[in-house]
N, C-alpha and C positions, 0 to 999 in steps of 0.2 A: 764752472768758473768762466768768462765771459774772455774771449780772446776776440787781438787786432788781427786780421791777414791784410796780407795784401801781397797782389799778384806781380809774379814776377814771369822774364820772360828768358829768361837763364839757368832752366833746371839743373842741370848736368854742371854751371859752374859754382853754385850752390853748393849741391854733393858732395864737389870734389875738394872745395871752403871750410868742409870741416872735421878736414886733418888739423888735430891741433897744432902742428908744426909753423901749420901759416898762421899763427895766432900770437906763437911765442916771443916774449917781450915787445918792443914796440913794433912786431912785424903786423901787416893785415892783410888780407886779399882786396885791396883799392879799388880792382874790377869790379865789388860787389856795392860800391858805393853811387857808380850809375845804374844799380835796381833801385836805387832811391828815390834817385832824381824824377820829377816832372816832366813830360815835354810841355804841356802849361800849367801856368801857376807857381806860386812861389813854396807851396807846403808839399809833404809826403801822401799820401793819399792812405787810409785803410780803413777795413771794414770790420763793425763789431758785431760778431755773433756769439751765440750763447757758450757755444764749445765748438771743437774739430766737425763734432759732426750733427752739427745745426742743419736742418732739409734748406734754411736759406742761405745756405752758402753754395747750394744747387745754382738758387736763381740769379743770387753775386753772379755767377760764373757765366752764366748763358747770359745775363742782362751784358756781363763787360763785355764778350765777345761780343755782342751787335752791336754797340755803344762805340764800339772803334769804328763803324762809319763806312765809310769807301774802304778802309786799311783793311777790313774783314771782309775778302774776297771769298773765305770759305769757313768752314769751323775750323779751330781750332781747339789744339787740347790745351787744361789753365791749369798752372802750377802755384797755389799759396804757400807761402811760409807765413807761418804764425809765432804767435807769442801771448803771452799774460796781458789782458789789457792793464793792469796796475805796472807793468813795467817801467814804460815812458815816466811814471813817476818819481821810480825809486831814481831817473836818473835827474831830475828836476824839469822834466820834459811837459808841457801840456799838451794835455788832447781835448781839440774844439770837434766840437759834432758839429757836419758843416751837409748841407743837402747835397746828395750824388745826385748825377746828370743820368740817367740811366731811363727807360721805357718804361719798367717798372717801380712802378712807383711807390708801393709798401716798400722797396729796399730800400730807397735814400734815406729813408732815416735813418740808416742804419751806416751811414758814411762818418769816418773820421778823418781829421786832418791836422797834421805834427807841421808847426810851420819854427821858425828864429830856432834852431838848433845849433851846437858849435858843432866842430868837426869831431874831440873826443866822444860828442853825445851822437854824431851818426853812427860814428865806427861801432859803442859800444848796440847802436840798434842793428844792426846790421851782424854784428857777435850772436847777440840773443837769437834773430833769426834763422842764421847760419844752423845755431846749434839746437833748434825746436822742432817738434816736427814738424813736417809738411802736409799737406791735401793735393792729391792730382787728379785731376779728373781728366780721361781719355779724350778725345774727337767721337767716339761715338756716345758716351757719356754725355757730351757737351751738345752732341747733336740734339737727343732726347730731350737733355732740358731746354734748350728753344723750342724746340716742338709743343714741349706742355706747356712754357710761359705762353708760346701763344695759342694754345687752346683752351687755357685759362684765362686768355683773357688779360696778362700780366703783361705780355711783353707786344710790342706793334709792331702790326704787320708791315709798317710804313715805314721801319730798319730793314727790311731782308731785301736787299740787292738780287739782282738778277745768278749774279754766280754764287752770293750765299746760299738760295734755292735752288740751285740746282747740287753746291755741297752737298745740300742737306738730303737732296733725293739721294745722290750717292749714295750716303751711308744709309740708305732705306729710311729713314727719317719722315719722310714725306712722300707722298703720291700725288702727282702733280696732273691735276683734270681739267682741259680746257674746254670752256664754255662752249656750246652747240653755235655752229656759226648761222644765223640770220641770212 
């Protein structure tokens, strides 16, 4: 069955979002309604793969870390929460397939985007979320997969910043050879 993720950057207040107590009657944890929000654009941002554990939700992960730019001084570990892609439906919500911004480029197809929602219909994506499983993948996890997008070829080299590469040697990731000096 074909699920939305999308990355958040608040594990631990996720987790702790789904005591049902913060849920009861018209209570909500409102802190989880800026894991929604954009810093650009006016829509929600998510990604459709076949299930939790689709190989390309690897490369979602290692594409978004380098794809944050200067912000990605190092790897990072990426935390998804998922859901049903029919969800957004049942609440009358559309999902446009909209091209991701990302190095690799087999992924973008695979980008979705929830835009003109009311506030009931955030709260209630933001419930399903809360309450779905998750996918985390470590820093060294996250490491690997940059590694093989780009020795596959998937991901550019013209993302990795000087202190993302050396992240990356950290975590043994990479072996870094400089060229014979002339």
């Amino acid at each position: 069955m074909p699920v939305l993720v999308r990355r958040v950057t608040k594990g631990a207040l996720w987790a702790a979002a789904k005591d049902p107590s913060k849920w009861a009657g018209d209570n909500f944890p409102y802190e989880l309604l800026s894991e929604l929000s954009e810093k650009t654009g006016p829509g929600i941002s998510f990604w459709e793969v076949s299930s939790r554990r689709d190989p390309m939700l690897k490369r979602v992960a290692a594409a978004l870390v380098l794809r944050t730019g200067g912000e990605a001084r190092q790897v990072q570990s990426v935390d998804f929460r998922c859901m049903p892609a029919s969800y957004p439906g049942t609440l009358g919500i559309a999902v446009s397939a909209t091209d991701g911004r990302t190095s690799d480029q087999s992924i973008n197809g695979l980008h979705r985007e929830i835009t003109g929602i009311s506030g009931p219909q955030a709260v209630a994506l933001a419930k399903r979320l809360c309450m779905s499983p998750s996918v985390a993948f470590g820093t060294s996890e996250v490491a690997r997969f940059i590694v093989e997008g780009l020795r596959g070829g998937r991901l550019s080299e013209t993302s990795i910043t000087k202190d993302m590469l050396s992240s990356l040697k950290g975590y043994g990731a990479v072996k870094v050879i400089m060229p014979p000096k002339k």
